[in-house]
N, C-alpha and C positions, 0 to 999 in steps of 0.2 A: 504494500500500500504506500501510496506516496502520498504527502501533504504540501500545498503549495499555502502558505504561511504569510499575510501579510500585515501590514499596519494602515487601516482606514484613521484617518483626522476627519473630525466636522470642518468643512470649510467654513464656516462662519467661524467657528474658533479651534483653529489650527493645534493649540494645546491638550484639546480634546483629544484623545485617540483611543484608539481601541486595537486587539490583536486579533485578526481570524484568520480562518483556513477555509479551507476546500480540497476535498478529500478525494483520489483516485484509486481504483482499482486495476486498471487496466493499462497502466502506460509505465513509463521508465523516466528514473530524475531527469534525464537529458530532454526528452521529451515536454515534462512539466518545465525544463529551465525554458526550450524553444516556443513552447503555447503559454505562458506564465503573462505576457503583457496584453495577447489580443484575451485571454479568460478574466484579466485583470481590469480590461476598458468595457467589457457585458457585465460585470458588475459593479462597475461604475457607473454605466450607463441606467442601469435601477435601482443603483442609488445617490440621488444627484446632490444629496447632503453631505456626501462623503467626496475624501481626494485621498487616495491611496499612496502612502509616504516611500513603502518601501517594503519589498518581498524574498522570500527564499522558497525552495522546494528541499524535501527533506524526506527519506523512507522512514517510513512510522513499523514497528515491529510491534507483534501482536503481543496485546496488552500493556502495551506503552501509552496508547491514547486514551485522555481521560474522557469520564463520561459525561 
């Protein structure tokens, strides 16, 4: 499983942030590094309160990820 990892700010205040993810089963970290910015702009695009500061992909081992 791979997780691409990032940090949304509210644009209105920049200080705000938050960390999420998005969760894969089917691809490879290279993969998630090369799809990482257009998966990153469709979820910006529904969320138009947010600017996403900065991301990583990373493989999640089973039972590492919290619930």
């Amino acid at each position: 499983m791979i997780e691409l990892i990032f940090v949304a700010c509210l644009a209105t205040a920049p200080d705000q942030c938050q960390e999420r993810s998005l969760l894969y089963t089917d691809i490879s970290p290279m993969t998630c590094l090369m799809g990482a910015q257009p998966e990153l702009a469709k979820w910006a695009e529904t969320h138009p309160a947010f600017r996403v500061s900065g991301w990583k992909c990373r493989a999640v081992r089973p039972g590492e990820r919290e619930v």
